[in-house]
N, C-alpha and C positions, 0 to 999 in steps of 0.2 A: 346177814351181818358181814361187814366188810374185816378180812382177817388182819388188815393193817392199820386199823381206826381208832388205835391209842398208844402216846406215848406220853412216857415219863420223863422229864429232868428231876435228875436226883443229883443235890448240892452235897459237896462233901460233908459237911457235919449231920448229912442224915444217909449214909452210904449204906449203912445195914439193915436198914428200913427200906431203903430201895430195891436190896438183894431179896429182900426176903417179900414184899409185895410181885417182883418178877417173878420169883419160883409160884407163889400162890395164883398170877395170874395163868402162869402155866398150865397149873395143875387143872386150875378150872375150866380154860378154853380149852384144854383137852391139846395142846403143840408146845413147840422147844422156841416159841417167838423172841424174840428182844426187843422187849418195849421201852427199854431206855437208852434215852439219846444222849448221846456226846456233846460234852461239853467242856470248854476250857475256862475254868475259874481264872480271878486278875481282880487289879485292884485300881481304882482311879487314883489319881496323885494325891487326893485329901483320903484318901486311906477307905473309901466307900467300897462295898466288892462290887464286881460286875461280872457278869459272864457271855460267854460267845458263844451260841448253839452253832454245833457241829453240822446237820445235818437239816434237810426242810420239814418241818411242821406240819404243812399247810394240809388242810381238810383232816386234821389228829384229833379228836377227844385229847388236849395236854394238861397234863397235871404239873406240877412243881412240888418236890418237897426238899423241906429245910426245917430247919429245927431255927426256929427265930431266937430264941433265948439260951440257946448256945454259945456260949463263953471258954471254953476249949481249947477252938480253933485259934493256931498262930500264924500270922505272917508277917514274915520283912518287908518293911518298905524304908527304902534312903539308908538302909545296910541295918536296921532297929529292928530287933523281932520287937514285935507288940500283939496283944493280947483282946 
């Protein structure tokens, strides 16, 4: 089994779901790995989010989590926080 053949993108409105999937993957693979990858949240001009993976993917088991019906989350766009 390859020890760097998975990673996570964890979106802000699921950050403690992410924390807490990292610790449990830990515990299980038996090491102190970091399977979640960096990312810089943003927002296109029509207000859509997007994001910009920090680091390479490529040959990763990748997951994404997001809480889709999170309504929470604010940001400004055009100086408006909106919701």
């Amino acid at each position: 089994m390859l020890r760097n053949d998975l990673g996570i993108i964890v979106l802000e409105n699921a950050k403690d779901f992410g924390e807490k999937l990292q610790n449990n993957l830990n515990k299980i693979r038996g090491n102190d790995e970091n399977y979640i990858i960096p990312v810089v949240n943003s927002r296109f001009n029509n207000g859509e989010g997007k994001v910009v993976i920090g680091s390479s993917v490529r040959e990763k088991d990748l997951y994404v989590l997001s809480d889709v019906g999170n309504y929470s989350i604010k940001y400004k766009m055009h100086g408006i926080e909106h919701e």
